[in-house]
N, C-alpha and C positions, 0 to 999 in steps of 0.2 A: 426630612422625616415628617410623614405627615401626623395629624392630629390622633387618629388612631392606632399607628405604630406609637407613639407615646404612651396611648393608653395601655396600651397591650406592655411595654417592657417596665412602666409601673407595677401592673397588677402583678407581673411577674417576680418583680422584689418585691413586694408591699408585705408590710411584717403579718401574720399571721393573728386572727383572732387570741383577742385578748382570753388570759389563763382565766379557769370557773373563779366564781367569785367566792372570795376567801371566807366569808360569814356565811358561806349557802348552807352548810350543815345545821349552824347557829338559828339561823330563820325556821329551817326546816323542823327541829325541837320545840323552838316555839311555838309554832304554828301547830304541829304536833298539840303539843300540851295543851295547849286549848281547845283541840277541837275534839279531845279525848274525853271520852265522861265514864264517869264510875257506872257499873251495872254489877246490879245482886243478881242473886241465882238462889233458890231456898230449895235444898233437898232433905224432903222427910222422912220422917221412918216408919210411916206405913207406907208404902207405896214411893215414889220416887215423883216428885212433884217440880215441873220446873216452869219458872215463872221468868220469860224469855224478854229484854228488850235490846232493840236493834238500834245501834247508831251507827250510819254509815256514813264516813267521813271521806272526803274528797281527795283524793293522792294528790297531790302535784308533786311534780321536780320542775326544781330553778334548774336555768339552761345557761345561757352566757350572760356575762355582762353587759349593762345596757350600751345598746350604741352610741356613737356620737351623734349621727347623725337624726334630726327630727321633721315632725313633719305638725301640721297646728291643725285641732281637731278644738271645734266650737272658739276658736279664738286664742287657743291655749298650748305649748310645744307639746308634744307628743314622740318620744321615741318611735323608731321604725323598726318591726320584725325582721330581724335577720336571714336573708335569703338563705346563707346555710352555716353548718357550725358543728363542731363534735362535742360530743359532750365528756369527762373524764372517765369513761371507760372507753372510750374509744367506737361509741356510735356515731355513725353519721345523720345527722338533718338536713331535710330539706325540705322548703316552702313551697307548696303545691295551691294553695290558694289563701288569697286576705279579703277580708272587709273592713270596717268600720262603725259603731254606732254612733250617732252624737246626742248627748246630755238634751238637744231641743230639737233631732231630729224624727228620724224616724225609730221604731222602738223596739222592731225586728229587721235581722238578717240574715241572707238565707246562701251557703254556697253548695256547687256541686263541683264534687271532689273524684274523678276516677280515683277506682280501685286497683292495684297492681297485684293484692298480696301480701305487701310490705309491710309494717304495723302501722297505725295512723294516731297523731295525738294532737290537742285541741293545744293552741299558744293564743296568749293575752298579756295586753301592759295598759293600763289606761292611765287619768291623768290624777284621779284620787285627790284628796285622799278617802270621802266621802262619797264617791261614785260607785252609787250598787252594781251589784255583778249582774253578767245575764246566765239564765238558763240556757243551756247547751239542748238540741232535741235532735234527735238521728231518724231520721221516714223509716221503719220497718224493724228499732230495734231493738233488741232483747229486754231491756232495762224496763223495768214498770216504772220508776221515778225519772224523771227529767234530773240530769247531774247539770252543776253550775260550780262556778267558781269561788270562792267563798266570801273574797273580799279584796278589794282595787290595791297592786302594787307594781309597781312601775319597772318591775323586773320582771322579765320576762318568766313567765310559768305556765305550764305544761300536764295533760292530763290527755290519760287512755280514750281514746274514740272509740266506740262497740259499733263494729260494720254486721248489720246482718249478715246471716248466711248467703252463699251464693253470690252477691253482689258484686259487679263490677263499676258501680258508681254510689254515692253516699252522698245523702243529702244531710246537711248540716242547717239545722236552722239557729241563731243568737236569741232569744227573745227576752223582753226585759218589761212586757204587759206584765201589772199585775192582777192576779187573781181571789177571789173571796174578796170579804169587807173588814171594815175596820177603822177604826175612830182613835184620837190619841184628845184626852183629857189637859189640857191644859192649867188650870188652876180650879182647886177642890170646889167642889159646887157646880164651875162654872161645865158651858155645853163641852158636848164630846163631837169634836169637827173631825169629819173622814177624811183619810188618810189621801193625799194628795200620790198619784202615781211619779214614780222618780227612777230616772234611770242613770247609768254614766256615762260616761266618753270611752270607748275602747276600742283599741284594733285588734286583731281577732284573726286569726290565720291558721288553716291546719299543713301539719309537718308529714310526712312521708321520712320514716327512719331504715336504716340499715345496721343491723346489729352487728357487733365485730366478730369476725371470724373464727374466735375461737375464744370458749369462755375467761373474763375474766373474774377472778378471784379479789371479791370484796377485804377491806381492809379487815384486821381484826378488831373486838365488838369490846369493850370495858367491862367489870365485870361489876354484876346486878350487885348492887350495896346487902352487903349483909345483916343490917338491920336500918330500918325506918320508921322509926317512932317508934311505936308500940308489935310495927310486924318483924319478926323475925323469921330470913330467909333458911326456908330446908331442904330444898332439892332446885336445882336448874336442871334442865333439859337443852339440846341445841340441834343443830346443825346447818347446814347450807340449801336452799330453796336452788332447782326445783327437787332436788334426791331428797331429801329429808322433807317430809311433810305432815306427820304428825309426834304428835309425845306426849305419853302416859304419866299418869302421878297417881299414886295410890297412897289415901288420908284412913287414916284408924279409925276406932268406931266411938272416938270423947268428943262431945256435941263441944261446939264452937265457929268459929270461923274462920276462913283462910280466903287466902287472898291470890291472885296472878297475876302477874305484869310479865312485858318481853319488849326488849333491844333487838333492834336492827341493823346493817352495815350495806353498805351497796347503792348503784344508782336510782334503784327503784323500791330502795326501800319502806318507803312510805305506802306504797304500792301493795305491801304484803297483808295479807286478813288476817285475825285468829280469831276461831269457835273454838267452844267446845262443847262435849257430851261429858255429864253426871250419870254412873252408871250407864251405859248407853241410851240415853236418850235425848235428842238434839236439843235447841234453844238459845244457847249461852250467847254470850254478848257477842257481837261483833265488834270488834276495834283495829286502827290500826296499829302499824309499829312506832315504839320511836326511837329516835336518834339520839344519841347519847355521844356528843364530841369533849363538851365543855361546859362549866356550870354545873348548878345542878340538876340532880338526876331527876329526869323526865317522867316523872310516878303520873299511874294512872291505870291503878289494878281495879281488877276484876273482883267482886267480891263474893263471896257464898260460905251461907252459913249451913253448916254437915250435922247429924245427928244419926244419921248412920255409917257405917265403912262404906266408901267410896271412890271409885275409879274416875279418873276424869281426864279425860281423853284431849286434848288440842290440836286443831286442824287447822292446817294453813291452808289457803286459797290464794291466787295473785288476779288484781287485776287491769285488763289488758295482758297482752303480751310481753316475754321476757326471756325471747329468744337470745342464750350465751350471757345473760347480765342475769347471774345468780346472786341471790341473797344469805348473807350469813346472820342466823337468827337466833334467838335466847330467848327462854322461858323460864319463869323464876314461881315456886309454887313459897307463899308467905303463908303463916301463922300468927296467930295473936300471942304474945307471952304475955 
């Protein structure tokens, strides 16, 4: 037998990629919860006034477990991006191109990625646990903000690629320049020395996905806690993404404040937006979902104080693609008692 029929009746038993990693929910709540923020909304009663701010928060999904196998990036191991892998609904991954940056090397990276059609999403693991992220840039696309990673973890994680229109190839650039100025204060009095550029160590790889064949059906969603300090819940709304995409809540006309918050279920739940409109007129906060497995519940409502009867409309958006990977979702509209 030669050297390569070995390899070959190996791979052919070799036990299959290890099962998602059991705390990925866990992380993902976490991660959630912080990078959620409160936003007001003030509608008044002459006139309908809305006072709009936007936080757009980063989706990832965790993919598999880290590999065994590593590779030493600045001197240091480094896990390897997994050539392919399903995720648990049964997508398929595949690695269509990698790079690298290093912590002393260079401080942009740039790949080009044909297009097939398929969806495309941005994979990163570096070596942290202090190593800043890079900004992600697409040549030609839609985004007015440069999206980035949020912060260095050594599991593999995962975020929507926006390919312009038309495109059969995608330029991907990493970059980790920073931009504007800025001084950090050291001790009272003393001078304000500018901020040194710093970047991390990461490998950096975009995936080519294949959606499964036929939708599946996210697990079922916990239900929104009844009361939370001082809010008490009065109506939930729901349903499954992408059929269900919006839901109405209709507040009385006793000036006070009320609150929203909304649970997620699904692989790409993090993935999922919600706006809304007061009385029909746009603004309201953007946020995302979160995940609600274990622990405590994952608060991070919406606030607006009413002084007239009011309609308030929530609209869900996804982003990236989510073709056959639906989301089961909840809206919870609170009260002050």
């Amino acid at each position: 037998m030669t050297v390569e029929n070995l390899r070959d009746v190996l791979r052919e038993h070799a036990d299959p990629l290890p099962p998602p990693n059991p705390s990925r929910d866990e992380q993902v709540r976490d991660r959630v919860r912080r990078t959620r923020a409160r936003r007001r909304i003030a509608v008044g009663a002459v006139g309908t006034a809305v006072v709009a701010a936007v936080a757009l928060a980063v989706p990832l999904l965790p993919a598999t477990p880290r590999p065994e196998t590593t590779m030493t990036v600045s001197g240091r191991p480094m896990p390897v991006l997994p050539e392919r892998f399903t995720s648990a609904d049964g997508t398929g991954y595949r690695l269509v191109a990698r790079t690298a940056i290093e912590k002393t090397g260079n401080a942009k990276a740039t790949l080009k990625v044909p297009y097939t059609g398929k969806p495309l999403d941005v994979g990163g693991m570096c070596v942290g646990p202090d190593d800043s992220p890079p900004r992600i840039e697409v040549e030609g696309s839609r985004l007015r903000i440069p999206v980035s990673f949020m912060n260095c973890d050594r599991e593999l994680r995962l975020q929507p690629l926006d390919v312009p229109e038309g495109a059969t190839e995608v330029t991907v650039t990493f970059n980790t320049v920073t931009t504007g100025g800025g001084c950090s204060q050291r001790k009272p009095g003393g001078p304000c020395v500018p901020l040194a550029r710093a970047h991390g160590s990461w490998v950096l790889g975009v995936y080519e996905w294949t959606p499964p064949a036929r939708p599946v059906t996210p697990e079922p969603l916990r239900n929104i806690p009844e009361k939370i300090g001082k809010w008490q819940l009065t109506e939930t709304k729901g349903g499954l993404w992408p059929q269900d995409t919006t839901a109405t809540f209709k507040v009385g006309g006793k000036a006070g404040r009320v609150a929203l918050d909304q649970l997620c279920s699904g692989e790409l739940a993090t993935r999922l937006r919600f706006s809304f409109r007061a009385n029909g007129q746009s603004g309201g906060s953007i946020s995302s979902c979160g995940v609600w497995t274990s622990g405590k519940f994952p608060m991070a409502m919406n606030e607006l104080y009413l002084t007239e009867p009011t309609t308030i409309t929530v609209e869900l958006s996804m982003v990236g693609q989510s073709t056959n990977r639906p989301i089961r979702w909840s809206a919870g509209l609170f009260e002050r008692s």
